[in-house]
N, C-alpha and C positions, 0 to 999 in steps of 0.2 A: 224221168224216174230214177235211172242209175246212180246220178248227183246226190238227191231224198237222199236213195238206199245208204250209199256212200257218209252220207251226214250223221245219219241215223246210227247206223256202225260203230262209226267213230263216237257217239253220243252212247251207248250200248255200253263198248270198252268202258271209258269214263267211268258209268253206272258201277261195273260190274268192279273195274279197280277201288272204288270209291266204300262198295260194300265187302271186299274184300279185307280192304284196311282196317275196318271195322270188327269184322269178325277175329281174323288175323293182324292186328296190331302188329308194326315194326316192332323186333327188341333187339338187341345188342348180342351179338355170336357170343363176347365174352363174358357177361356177366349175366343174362337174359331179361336187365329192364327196359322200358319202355324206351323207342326213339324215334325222332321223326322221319326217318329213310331206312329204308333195304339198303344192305353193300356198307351198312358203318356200323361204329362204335362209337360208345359213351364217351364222354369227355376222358373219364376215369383211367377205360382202358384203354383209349387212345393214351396218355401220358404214360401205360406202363408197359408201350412195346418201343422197343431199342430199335428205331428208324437208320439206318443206313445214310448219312451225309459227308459229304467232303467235307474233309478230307479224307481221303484211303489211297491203299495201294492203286494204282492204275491199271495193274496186272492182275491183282488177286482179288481187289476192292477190299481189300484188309482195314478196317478203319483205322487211322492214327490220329493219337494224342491230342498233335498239333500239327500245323499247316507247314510241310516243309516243302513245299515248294512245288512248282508243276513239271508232271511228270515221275513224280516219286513213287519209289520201289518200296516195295519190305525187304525183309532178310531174304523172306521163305523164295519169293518171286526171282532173288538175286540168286541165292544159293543152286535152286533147284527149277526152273523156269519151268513151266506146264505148257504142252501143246497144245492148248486156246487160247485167242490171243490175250481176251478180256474177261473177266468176270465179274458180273452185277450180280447184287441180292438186294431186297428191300428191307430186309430186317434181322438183324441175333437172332439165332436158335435159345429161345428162351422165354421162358414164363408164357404167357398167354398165345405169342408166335407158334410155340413148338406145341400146344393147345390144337390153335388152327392145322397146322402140318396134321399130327395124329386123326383128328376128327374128321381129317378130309381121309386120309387115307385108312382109317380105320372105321370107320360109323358112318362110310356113306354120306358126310356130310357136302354132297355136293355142290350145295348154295352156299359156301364161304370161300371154293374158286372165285366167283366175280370177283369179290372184296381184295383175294389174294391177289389176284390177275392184274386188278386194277393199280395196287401197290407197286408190283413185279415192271407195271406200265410206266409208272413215274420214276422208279430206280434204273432202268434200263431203256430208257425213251433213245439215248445216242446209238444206244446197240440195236433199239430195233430201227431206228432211221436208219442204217447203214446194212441191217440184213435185206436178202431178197427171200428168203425161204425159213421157216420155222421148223423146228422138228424136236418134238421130246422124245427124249429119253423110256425108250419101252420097257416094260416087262416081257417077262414071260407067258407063252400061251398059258403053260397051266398054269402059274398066278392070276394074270389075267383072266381065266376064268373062274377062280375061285373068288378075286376079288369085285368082278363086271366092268370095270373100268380102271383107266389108268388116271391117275392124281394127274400126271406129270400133261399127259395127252388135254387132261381137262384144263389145265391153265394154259395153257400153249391155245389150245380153241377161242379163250378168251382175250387174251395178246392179241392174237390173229384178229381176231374183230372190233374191237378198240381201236389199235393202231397200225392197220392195214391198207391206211389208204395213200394214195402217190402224196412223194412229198419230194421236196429242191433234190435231195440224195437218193432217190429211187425213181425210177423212170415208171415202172410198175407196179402195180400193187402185191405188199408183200403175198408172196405163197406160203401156203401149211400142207406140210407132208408128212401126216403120221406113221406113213408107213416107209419111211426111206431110210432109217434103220431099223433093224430087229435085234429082239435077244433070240440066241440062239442055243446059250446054253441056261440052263435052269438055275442059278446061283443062289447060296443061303444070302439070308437075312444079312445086311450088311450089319447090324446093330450088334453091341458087343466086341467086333472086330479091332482088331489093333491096325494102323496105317499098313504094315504087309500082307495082313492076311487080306485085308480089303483088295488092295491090287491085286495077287493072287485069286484072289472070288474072282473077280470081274474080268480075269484076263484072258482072252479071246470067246469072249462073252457076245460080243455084238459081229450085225452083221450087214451091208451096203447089200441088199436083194438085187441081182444083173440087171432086173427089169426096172427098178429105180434108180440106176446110177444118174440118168440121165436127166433126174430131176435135181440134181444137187452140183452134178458138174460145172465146174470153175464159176459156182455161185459161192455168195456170202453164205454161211448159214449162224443159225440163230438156235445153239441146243437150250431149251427148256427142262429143269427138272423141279423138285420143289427143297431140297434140302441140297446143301455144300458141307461135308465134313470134313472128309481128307483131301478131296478131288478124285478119290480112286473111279466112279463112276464114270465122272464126265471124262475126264484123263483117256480115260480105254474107249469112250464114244466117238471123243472127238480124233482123236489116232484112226476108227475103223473109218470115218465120215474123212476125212484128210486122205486114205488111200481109197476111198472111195471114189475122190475125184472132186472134193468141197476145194473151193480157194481158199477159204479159214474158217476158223469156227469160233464166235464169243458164247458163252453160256451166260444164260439168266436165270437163274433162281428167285426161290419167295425167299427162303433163309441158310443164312449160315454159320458158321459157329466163328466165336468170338478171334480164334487162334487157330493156324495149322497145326493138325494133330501129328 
């Protein structure tokens, strides 16, 4: 009977995915027509998001022009080197991108993580084969509980389960630790901010809890957040996760803006 029940189940789902689709029709996050799958976009507004390809910086993943060569720097990477070692994003902060950013983090739009996630997956595929530990970027408790959730924590969940499983360059399956840094100071709104005040906000903002050190020590780690402006955020995470006791840290983002500010 257990096998039946088992069949049956599975035939049940079906039903219920099948009548669901019906009532709730797929449509497109950005424009909201109809489409054949959850987790995508229309042709349309696929063509008008600014996808992230090599060539870029290798350091900052800054896109350039043209292809000069492997291994190539920007100025900004040269000038002024960031204490992570790499940085992935999968799209420009812009038009329909910066859309998804906002609606995730402001309207509760929780169901445009996968889609993000999944993006974040294909731009950052080296960086997460080579982490062993994942960790976003927190808020503050009381943001946090004004807002119910963190953007940053909710993509990072999604990475984590997509692409967590052992591969040639991980012996293990990756780990996700949301709680192995904290914020611990309550910082304004990054938005608005010029490149100093931003550092400044965020500076001794985060924090390694004693009783997590232990999860991140002389591991890879993998910080997750959903936007790259200046780097002031990730900059000060990846500095407190570094004396933390991290052996490095790349960060992966959904977007970032076209130029360091």
């Amino acid at each position: 009977m257990r096998p039946m029940a088992g069949r049956l189940g599975g035939f049940g789902s079906v039903v219920l995915s099948a009548v669901a689709d019906m009532l709730f029709p797929p449509v497109c996050p950005g424009c909201r027509i109809a489409i054949g799958s959850l987790a995508s976009v229309c042709p349309d507004c696929w063509a008008s998001i600014g996808f992230i390809d090599r060539p870029y910086c290798e350091v900052l993943g800054l896109p350039f022009a043209y292809d000069q060569g492997p291994g190539a720097l920007s100025p900004a990477a040269i000038a002024d080197p960031p204490p992570f070692a790499r940085l992935r994003a999968a799209v420009l902060y812009r038009g329909l991108a910066a859309t998804f950013v906002a609606s995730l983090k402001y309207s509760d739009r929780t169901d445009l993580s996968v889609l993000m996630a999944a993006w974040m997956g294909r731009a950052g595929a080296d960086l997460i084969a080579d982490a062993d530990i994942v960790v976003p970027v927190p808020l503050h408790r009381g943001r946090l509980w004004r807002r119910r959730f963190n953007q940053s924590a909710e993509l990072a969940r999604h990475i984590v389960a997509a692409g967590g499983e052992v591969s040639e360059r991980r012996a293990a399956p990756l780990a996700y630790s949301p709680l192995a840094l904290v914020r611990v100071k309550p910082t304004r709104s990054q938005i608005g901010l010029g490149a100093r005040e931003r550092r400044e906000n965020v500076r001794g903002a985060f924090q390694v809890p004693a009783d997590r050190r232990a999860e991140i020590a002389g591991r890879r780690v993998l910080l997750v957040d959903d936007v790259f402006t200046t780097g002031a955020t990730v900059s000060s995470a990846t500095r407190t996760l570094m004396r933390g006791g991290a052996a490095s840290v790349d960060v992966l983002t959904f977007a970032r803006v076209a130029a360091e500010g």
